[in-house]
NUMI-367860 format. One record per residue (C-alpha): y, z, x. Coordinates in nm, 2 decimals. Last residue first. Example, Ala and Ser with C-alpha at 12.3 -4.5 7.8 and 13.67 -1.06 7.14 Angstrom:
BEGIN
rec c2->-0.11 c3->0.71 c1->1.37
rec c2->-0.45 c3->0.78 c1->1.23
//
This chain:
BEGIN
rec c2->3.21 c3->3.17 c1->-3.70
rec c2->3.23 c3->3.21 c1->-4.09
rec c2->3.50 c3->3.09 c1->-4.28
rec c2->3.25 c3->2.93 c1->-4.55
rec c2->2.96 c3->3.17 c1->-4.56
rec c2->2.66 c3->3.12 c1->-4.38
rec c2->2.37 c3->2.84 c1->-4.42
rec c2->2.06 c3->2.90 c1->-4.14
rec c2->1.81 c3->2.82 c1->-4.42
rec c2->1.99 c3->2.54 c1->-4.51
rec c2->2.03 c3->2.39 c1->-4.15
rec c2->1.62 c3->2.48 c1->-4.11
rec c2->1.52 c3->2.26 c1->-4.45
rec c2->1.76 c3->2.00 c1->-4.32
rec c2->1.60 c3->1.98 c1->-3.99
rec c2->1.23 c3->2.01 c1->-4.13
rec c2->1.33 c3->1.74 c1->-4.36
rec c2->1.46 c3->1.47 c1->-4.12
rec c2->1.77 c3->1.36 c1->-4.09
rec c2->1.93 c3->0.99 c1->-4.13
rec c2->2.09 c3->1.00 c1->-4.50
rec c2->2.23 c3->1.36 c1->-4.38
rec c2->2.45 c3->1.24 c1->-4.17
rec c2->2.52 c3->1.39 c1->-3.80
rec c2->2.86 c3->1.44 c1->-3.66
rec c2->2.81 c3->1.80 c1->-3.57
rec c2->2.42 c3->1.84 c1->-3.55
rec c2->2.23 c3->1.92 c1->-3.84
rec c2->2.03 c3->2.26 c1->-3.81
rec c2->1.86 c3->2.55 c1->-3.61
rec c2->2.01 c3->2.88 c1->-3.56
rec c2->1.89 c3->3.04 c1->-3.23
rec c2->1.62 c3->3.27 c1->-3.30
rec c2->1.71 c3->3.68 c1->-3.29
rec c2->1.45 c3->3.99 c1->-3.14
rec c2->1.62 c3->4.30 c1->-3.15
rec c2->1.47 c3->4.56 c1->-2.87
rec c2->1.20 c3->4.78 c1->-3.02
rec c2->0.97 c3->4.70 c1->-2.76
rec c2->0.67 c3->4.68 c1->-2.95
rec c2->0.78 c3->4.36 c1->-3.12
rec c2->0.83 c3->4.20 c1->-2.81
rec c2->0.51 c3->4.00 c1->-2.77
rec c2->0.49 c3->3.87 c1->-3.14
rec c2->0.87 c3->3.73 c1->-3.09
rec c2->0.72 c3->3.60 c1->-2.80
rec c2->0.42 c3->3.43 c1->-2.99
rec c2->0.69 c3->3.27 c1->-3.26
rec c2->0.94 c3->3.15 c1->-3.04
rec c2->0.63 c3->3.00 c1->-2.85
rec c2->0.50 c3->2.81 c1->-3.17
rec c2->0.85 c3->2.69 c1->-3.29
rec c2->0.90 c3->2.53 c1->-2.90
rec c2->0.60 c3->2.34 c1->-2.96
rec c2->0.65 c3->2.21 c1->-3.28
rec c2->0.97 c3->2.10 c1->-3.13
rec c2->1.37 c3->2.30 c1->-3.21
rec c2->1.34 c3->2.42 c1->-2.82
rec c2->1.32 c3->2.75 c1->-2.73
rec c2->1.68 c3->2.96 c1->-2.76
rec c2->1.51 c3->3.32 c1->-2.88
rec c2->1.80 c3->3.54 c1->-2.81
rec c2->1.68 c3->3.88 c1->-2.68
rec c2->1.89 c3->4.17 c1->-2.79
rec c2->1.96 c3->4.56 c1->-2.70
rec c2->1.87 c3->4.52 c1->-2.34
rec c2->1.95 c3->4.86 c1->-2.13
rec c2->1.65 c3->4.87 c1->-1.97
rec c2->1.55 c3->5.20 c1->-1.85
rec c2->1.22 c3->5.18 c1->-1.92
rec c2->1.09 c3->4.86 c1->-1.99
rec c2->1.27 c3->4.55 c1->-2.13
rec c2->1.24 c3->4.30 c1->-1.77
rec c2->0.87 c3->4.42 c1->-1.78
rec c2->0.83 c3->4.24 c1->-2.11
rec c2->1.01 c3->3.94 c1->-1.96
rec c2->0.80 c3->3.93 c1->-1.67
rec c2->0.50 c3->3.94 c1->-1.87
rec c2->0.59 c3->3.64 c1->-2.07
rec c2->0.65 c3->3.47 c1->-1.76
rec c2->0.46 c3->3.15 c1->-1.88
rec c2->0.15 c3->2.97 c1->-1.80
rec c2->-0.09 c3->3.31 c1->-1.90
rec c2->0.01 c3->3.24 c1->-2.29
rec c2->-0.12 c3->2.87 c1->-2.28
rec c2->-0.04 c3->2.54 c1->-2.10
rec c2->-0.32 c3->2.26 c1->-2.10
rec c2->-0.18 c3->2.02 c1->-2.21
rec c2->-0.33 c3->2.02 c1->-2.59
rec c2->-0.26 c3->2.39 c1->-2.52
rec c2->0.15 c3->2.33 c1->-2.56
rec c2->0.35 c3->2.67 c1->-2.55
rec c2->0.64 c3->2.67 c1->-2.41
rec c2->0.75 c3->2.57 c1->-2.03
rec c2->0.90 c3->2.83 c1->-1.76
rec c2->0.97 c3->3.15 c1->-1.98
rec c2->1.31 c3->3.14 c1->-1.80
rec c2->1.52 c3->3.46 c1->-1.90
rec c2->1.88 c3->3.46 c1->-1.95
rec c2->2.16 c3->3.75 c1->-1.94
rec c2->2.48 c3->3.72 c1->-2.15
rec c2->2.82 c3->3.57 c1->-2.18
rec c2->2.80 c3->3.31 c1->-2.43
rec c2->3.02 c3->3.10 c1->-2.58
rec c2->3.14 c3->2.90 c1->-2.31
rec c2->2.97 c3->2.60 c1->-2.42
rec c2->2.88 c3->2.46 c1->-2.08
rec c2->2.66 c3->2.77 c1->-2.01
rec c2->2.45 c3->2.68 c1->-2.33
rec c2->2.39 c3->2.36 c1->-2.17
rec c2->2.32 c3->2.47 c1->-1.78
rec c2->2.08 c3->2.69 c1->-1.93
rec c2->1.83 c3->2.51 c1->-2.06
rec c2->1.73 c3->2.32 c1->-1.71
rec c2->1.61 c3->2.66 c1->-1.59
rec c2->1.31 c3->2.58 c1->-1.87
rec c2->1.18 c3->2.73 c1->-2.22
rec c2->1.46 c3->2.94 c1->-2.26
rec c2->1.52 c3->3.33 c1->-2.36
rec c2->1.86 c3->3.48 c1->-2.38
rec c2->1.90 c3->3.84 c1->-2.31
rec c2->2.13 c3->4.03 c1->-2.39
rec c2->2.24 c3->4.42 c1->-2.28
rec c2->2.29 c3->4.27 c1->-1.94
rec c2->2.68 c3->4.09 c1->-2.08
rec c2->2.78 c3->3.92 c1->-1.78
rec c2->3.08 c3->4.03 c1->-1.59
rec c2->2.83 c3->4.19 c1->-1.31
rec c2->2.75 c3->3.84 c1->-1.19
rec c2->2.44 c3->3.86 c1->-0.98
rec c2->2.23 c3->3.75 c1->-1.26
rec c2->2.44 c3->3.44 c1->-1.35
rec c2->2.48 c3->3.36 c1->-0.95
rec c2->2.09 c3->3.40 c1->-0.91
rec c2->1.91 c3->3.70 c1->-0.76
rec c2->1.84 c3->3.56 c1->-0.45
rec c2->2.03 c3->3.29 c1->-0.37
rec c2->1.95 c3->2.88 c1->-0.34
rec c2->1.91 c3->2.86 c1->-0.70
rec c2->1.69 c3->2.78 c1->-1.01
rec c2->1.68 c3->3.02 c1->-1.31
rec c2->1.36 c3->3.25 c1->-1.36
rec c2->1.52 c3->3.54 c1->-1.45
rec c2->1.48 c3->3.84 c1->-1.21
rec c2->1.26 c3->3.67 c1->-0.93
rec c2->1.55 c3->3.35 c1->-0.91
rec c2->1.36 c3->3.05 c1->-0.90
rec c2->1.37 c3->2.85 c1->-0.54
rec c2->1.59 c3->2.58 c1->-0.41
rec c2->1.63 c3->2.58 c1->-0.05
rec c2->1.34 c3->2.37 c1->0.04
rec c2->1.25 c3->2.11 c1->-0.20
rec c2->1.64 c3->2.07 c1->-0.25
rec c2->1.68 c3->2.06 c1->0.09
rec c2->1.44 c3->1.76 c1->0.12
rec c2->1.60 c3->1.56 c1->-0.20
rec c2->1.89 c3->1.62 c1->-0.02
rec c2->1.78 c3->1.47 c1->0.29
rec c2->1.60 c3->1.20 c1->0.14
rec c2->1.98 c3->1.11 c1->-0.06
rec c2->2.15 c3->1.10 c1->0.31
rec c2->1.93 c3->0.90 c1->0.45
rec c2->1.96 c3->0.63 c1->0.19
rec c2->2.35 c3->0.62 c1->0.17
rec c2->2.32 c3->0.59 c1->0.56
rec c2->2.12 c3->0.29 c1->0.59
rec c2->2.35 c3->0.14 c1->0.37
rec c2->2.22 c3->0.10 c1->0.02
rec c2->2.03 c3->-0.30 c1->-0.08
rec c2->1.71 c3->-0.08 c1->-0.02
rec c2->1.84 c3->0.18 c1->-0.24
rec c2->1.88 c3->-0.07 c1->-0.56
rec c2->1.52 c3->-0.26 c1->-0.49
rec c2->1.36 c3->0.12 c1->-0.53
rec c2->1.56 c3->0.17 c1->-0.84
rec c2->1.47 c3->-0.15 c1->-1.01
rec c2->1.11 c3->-0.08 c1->-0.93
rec c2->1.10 c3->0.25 c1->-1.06
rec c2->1.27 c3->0.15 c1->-1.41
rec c2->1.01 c3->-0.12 c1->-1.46
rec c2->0.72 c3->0.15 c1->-1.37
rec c2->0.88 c3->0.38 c1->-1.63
rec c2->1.11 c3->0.65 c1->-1.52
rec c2->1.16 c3->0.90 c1->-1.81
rec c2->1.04 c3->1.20 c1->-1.62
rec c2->1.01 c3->1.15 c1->-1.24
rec c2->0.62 c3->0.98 c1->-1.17
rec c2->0.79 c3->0.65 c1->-1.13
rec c2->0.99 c3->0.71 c1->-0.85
rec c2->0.69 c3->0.79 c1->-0.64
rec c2->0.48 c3->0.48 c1->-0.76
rec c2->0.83 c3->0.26 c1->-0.65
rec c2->0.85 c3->0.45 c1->-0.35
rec c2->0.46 c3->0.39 c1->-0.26
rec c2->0.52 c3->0.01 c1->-0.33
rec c2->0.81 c3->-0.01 c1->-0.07
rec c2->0.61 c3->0.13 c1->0.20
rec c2->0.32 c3->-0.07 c1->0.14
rec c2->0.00 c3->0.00 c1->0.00
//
């Protein structure tokens, strides 16, 4: 195999890179300056080797514990729980929360293979022991079949600990119609309905 067909089988096996995809990306950085190229391998390296998840919460980052964790102006008596370090960045960009997070690191999906024993589960038990001061976790899983079924078994695991366990409110998006949603979304937006003024 030659060198340019083992980037374009590389490329490929990133999320949402087809074989089509991978080949048009591999022909891009060979028309890159030598330099260009170099410098993205040695990124991609220090990424590999730099990058680690943070033992408290399970976010991404070169420190140990994370910026978010490290930051005594967050809010520790919350918790927000995500299915991947990837989550965060969104609800971050919001500015509407201030709180603590916790990376489960997937959700539950045992048609591939991932059950209970793939995720820190345990770790976020232990994270609510004694002495915590955690009033709230903030189920924020994804709105999938998937994501349903994990809120579901952590909300299971934590009902011992007495701490609040909330879901995310899940609905129409701003901008969306009604004419093109499905009826599990509407069912959950009308569930989820407050008062007028609200918020």
């Amino acid at each position: 195999m030659s060198v340019i067909e083992e980037l374009t089988a590389e490329l490929a096996k990133l999320p949402g890179i087809g074989r089509k995809t991978a080949t048009r990306l591999t022909y891009h950085l060979l028309k890159q300056p030598a330099a260009t190229v170099t410098r993205l391998a040695e990124t991609i390296r220090a990424v590999g080797e730099r990058v680690h998840p943070c033992t408290v919460c399970g976010n991404l980052s070169e420190v140990e514990p994370c910026p978010i964790c490290a930051d005594p102006r967050r809010d520790g008596s919350v918790v927000c729980v995500v299915e991947e370090a990837s989550d965060i960045g969104p609800i971050e960009r919001t500015g509407a929360y201030r709180g603590l997070y916790h990376v489960l690191g997937g959700r539950l999906s045992p048609l591939d293979g991932v059950g209970p024993d793939d995720l820190r589960v345990d770790a976020l038990r232990s994270r609510l022991g004694n002495g915590s001061h955690v009033r709230e976790v903030i189920l924020a899983t994804n709105p999938s079949m998937e994501g349903e079924v994990t809120a579901t078994f952590v909300r299971g695991v934590l009902a011992a600990t007495g701490v609040r366990v909330t879901r995310i409110a899940l609905g129409l998006p701003m901008g969306g119609e009604l004419e093109y949603a499905d009826g599990v979304t509407i069912a959950r937006a009308l569930a989820a309905r407050r008062e007028m003024g609200e918020g």
